[in-house]
KEFI-177947 format. One line per field, with one value per residue (C-alpha): residue in three letters; chain; x, y, z. Coordinates in steps of 0.2 Angstrom, whole numbers, plus 5000, padded with zeros to 4 digits. Layout:
// residues N
residu = Ala, ...
chaine = A, ...
x = X, ...
y = Y, ...
z = Z, ...
//
This chain:
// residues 311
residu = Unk, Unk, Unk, Unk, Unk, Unk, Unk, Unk, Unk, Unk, Unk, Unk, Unk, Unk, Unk, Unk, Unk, Unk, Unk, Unk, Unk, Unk, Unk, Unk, Unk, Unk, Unk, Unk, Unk, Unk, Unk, Unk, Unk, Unk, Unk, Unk, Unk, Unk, Unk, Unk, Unk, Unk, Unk, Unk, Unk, Unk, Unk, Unk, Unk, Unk, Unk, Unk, Unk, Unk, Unk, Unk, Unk, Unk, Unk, Unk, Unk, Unk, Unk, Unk, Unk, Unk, Unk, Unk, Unk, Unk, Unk, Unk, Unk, Unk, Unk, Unk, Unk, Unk, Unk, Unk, Unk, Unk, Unk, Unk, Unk, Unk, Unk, Unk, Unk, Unk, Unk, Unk, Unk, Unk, Unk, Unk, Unk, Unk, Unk, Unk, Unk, Unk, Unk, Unk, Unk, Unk, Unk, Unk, Unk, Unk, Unk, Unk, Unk, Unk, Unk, Unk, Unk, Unk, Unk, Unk, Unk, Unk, Unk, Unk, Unk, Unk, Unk, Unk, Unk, Unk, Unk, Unk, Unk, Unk, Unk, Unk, Unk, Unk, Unk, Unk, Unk, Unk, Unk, Unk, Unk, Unk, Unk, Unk, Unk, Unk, Unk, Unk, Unk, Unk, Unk, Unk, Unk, Unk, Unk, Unk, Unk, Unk, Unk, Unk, Unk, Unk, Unk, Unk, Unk, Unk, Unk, Unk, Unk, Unk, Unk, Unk, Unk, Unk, Unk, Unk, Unk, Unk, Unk, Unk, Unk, Unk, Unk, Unk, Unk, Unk, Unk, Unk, Unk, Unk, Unk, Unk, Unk, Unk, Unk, Unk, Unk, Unk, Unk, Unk, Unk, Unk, Unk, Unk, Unk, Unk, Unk, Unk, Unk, Unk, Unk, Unk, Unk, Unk, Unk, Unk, Unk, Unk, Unk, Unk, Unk, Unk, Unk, Unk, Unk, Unk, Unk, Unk, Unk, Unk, Unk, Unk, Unk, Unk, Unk, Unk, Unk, Unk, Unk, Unk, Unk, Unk, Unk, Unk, Unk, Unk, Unk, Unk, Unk, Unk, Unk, Unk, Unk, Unk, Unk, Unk, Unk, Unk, Unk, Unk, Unk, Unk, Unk, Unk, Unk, Unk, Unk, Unk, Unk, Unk, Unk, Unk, Unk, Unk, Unk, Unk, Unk, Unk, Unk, Unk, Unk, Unk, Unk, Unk, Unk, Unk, Unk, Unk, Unk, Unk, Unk, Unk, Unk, Unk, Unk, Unk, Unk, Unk, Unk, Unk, Unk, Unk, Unk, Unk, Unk, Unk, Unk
chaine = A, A, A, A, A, A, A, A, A, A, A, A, A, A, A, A, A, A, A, A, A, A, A, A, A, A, A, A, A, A, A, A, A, A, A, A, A, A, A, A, A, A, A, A, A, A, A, A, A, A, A, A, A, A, A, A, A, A, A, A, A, A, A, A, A, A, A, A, A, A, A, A, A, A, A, A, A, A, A, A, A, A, A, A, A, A, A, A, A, A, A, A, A, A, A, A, A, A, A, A, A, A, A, A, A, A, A, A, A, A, A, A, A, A, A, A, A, A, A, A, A, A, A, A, A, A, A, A, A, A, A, A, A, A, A, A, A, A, A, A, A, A, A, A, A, A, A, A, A, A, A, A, A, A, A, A, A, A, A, A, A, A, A, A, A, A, A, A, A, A, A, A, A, A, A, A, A, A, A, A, A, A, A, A, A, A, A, A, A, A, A, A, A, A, A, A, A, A, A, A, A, A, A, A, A, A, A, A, A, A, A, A, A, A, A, A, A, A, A, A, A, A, A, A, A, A, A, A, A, A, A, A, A, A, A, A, A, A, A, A, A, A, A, A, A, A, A, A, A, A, A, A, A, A, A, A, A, A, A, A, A, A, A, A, A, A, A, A, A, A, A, A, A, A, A, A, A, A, A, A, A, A, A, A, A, A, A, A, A, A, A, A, A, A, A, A, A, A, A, A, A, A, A, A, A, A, A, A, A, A, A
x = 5095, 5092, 5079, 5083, 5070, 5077, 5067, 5070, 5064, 5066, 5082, 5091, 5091, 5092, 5095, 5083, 5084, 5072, 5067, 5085, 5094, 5108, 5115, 5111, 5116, 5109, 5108, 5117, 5102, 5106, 5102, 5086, 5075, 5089, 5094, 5078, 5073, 5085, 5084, 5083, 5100, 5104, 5096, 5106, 5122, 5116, 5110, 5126, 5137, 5126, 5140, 5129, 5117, 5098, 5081, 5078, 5061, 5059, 5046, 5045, 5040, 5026, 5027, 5021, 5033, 5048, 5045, 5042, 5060, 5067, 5064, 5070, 5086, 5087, 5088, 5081, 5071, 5064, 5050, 5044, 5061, 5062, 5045, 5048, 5067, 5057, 5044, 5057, 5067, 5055, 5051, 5065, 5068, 5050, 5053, 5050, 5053, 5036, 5032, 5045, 5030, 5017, 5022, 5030, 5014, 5006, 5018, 5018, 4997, 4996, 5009, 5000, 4986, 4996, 5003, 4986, 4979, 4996, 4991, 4972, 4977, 4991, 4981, 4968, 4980, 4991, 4975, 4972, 4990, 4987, 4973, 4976, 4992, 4983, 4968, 4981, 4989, 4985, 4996, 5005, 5021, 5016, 5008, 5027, 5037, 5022, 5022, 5033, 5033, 5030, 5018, 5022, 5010, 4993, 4984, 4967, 4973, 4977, 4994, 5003, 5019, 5035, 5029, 5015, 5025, 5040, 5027, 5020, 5038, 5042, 5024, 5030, 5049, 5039, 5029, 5042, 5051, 5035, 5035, 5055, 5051, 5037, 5049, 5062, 5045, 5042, 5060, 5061, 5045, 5051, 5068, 5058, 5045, 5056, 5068, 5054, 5040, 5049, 5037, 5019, 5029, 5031, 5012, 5004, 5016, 5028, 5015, 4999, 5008, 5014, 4996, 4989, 5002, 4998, 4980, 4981, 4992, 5008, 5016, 5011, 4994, 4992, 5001, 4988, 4972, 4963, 4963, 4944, 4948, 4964, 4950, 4940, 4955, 4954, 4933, 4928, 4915, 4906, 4907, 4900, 4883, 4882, 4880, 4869, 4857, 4857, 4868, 4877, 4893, 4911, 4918, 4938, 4947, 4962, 4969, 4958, 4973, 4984, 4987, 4978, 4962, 4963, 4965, 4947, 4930, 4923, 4910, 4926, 4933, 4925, 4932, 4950, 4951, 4948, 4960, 4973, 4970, 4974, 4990, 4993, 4988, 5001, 5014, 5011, 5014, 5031, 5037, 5033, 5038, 5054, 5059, 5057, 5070, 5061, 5055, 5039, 5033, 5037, 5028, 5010, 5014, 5015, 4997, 4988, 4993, 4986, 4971, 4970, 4968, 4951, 4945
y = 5288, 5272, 5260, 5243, 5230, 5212, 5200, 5182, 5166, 5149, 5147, 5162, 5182, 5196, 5214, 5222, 5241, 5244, 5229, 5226, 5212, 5218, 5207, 5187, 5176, 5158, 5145, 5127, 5116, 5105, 5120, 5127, 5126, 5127, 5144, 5148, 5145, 5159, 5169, 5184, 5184, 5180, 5196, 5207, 5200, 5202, 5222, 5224, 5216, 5228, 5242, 5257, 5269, 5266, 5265, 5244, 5235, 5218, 5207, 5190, 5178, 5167, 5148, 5155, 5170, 5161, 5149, 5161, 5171, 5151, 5148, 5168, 5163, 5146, 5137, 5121, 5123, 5107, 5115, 5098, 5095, 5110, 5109, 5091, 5098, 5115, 5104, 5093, 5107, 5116, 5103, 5099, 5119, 5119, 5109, 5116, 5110, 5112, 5096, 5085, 5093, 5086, 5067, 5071, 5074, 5059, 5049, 5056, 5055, 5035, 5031, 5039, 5030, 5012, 5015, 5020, 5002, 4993, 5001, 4998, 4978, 4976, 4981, 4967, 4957, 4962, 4962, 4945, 4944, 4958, 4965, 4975, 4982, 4987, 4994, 5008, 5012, 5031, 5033, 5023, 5029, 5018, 5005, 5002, 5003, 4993, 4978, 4964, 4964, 4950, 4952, 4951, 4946, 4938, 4943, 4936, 4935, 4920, 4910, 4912, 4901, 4907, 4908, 4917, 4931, 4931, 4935, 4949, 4953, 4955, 4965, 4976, 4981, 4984, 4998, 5006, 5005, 5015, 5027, 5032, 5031, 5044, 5053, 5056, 5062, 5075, 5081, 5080, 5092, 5103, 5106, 5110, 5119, 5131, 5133, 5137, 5146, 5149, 5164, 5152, 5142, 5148, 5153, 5139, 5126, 5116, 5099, 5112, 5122, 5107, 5103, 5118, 5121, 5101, 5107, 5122, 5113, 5122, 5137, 5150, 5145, 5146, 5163, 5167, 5162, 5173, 5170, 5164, 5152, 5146, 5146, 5132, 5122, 5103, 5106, 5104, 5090, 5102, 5118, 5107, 5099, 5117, 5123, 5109, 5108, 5123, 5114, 5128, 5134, 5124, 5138, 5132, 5116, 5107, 5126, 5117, 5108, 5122, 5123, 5138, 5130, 5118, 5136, 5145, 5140, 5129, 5146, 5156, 5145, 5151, 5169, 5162, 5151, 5168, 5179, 5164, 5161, 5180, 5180, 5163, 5171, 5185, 5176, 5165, 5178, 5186, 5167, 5166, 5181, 5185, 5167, 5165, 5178, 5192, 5188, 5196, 5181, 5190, 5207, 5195, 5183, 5200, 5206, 5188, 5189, 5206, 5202, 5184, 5193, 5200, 5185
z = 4824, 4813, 4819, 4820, 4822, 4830, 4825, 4838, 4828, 4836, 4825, 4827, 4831, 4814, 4816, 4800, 4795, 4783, 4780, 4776, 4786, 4794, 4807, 4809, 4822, 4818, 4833, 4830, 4825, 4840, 4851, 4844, 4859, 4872, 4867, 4863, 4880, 4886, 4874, 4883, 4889, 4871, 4864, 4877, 4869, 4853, 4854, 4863, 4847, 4835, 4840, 4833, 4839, 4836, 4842, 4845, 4841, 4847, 4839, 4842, 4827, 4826, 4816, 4799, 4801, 4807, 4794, 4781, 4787, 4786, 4769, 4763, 4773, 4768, 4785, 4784, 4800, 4809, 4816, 4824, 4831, 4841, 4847, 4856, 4860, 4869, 4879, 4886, 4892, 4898, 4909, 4916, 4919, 4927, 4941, 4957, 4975, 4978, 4968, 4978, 4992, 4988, 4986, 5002, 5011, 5002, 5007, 5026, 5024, 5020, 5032, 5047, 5039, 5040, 5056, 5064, 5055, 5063, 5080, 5080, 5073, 5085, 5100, 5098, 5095, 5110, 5122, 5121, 5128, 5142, 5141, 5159, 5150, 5135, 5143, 5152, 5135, 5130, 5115, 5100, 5106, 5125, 5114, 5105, 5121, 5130, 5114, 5112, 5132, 5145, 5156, 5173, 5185, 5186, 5171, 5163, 5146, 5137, 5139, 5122, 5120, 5112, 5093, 5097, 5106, 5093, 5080, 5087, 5092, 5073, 5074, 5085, 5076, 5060, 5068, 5078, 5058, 5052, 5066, 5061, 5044, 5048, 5057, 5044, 5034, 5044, 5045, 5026, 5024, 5036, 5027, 5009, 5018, 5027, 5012, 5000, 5010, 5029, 5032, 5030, 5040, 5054, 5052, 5050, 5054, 5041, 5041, 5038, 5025, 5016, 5015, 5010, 4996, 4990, 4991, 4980, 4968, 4972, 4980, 4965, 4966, 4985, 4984, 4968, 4980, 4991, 5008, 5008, 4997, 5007, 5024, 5017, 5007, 5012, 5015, 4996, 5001, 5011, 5001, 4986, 4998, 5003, 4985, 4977, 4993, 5006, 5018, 5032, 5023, 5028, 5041, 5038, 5030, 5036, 5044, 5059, 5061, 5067, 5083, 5088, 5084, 5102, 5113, 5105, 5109, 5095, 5092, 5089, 5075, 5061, 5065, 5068, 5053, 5045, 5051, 5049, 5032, 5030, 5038, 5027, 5011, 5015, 5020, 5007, 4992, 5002, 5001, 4981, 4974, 4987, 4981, 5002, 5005, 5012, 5031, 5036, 5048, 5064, 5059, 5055, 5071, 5083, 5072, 5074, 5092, 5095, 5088, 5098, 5114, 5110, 5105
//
């Protein structure tokens, strides 16, 4: 049985016996870097096209060897070319849904932030109005359905003419416009959330996933991190004061959002926050490496609530 070493260059696949080349196959120049990028396919076509029986040694070439094979061969090999050619492919192959993520979750955070200012603004504003209205307000949501109102009855607040009241008005429409805009956010995450990572999910929630995985810098490096490290994402302030001067250790990060936090005692927090950061971390790992295929979220939802009900 002959051995036949294949040597892959950035230019081109060769077949050597011996030392001896044997077989070529030279990439168009204008193709360098995007055949090189799948070149593995290309290497299975090529060892099926050798057509003889032999034991096959693949050995990939560095610059100065694919240079020197260049000049033996006598390709004129734009080394330079094909590296710029290779990095912009290799971004545009490397996106990841994961990215449209976190600008998402940016996105969603400072708009929370600008309604919140809208609301806390437009609340004075509206309180000089009605301040009896106001004053029985709860939420944003009663605040929008509340503003832009006439007041009806005797109130102590200030008589406002027509411009007054068209202004806050126009006010009024801007926020509701925020508050869909937020809205359609929160949908959006959702969709990428439970296409790329369905089983975290249902776990931690599509908002708190999207912020864990903007947190750990994607969805391979949250399924890379261990779950103690995913316990205290979000809290890097106070793992750093608790490190440079003695301070008590953060107990969780921004899983104290999930909703399971509200129904423990504040004492029991730290002990949750750990056991749902190991369920996260799991899940997590099924979503990156199934391609979010695999579903494994009931089986860790029927665990975490077994071991809820001793809590």
């Amino acid at each position: 049985m002959k051995k036949i070493t294949i040597k892959v260059a950035p230019f081109g696949i060769f077949a050597f016996h011996k030392g001896k080349l044997i077989k070529k196959e030279i990439w168009p120049q204008e193709k360098y870097a995007e055949n090189y990028f799948n070149r593995e396919n290309l290497i299975k076509q090529f060892n099926s096209n050798l057509r003889i029986k032999a034991k096959r040694e693949i050995v990939e070439l560095g610059y100065q060897e694919a240079e020197k094979l260049a000049k033996q061969l006598g390709i004129d090999f734009d080394f330079q070319k094909f590296m710029i050619d290779f990095t912009k492919i290799k971004l545009k192959f490397g996106f990841s849904k994961d990215k449209l993520l976190v600008h998402a979750i940016n996105m969603f955070d400072d708009v929370s932030k600008v309604i919140n200012l809208f609301y806390e603004r437009l609340r004075e504003w509206y309180g000089l109005y009605w301040p009896e209205k106001v004053k029985e307000v709860k939420s944003i949501e009663e605040f929008v359905k509340v503003l832009g109102e006439k007041r009806s009855g005797k109130s102590m607040g200030f008589d406002l003419d027509e411009e007054d009241l068209k202004i806050l008005k126009i006010s009024c429409d801007e926020l509701k416009t925020l508050i869909s805009y937020k809205e359609k956010l929160n949908n959006y995450i959702e969709s990428i959330v439970n296409e790329i990572a369905p089983n975290t999910s249902k776990i931690a929630g599509p908002i708190l996933t999207a912020r864990l995985i903007f947190l750990a810098g994607g969805l391979k490096k949250l399924a890379e991190m261990p779950s103690s490290t995913i316990q205290i994402l979000g809290a890097e302030k106070a793992l750093f004061r608790h490190l440079r001067k003695g301070t008590k250790p953060p107990k969780h990060g921004v899983i104290l959002s999930h909703n399971l936090m509200l129904k423990v005692k504040q004492s029991k927090r730290g002990k949750l926050a750990r056991l749902l950061a190991s369920k996260i971390s799991l899940a997590a790992k099924v979503d990156y490496y199934s391609g979010g295929k695999q579903v494994v979220w009931k089986k860790l939802m029927e665990d975490l609530n077994k071991k809820l009900s001793s809590f």
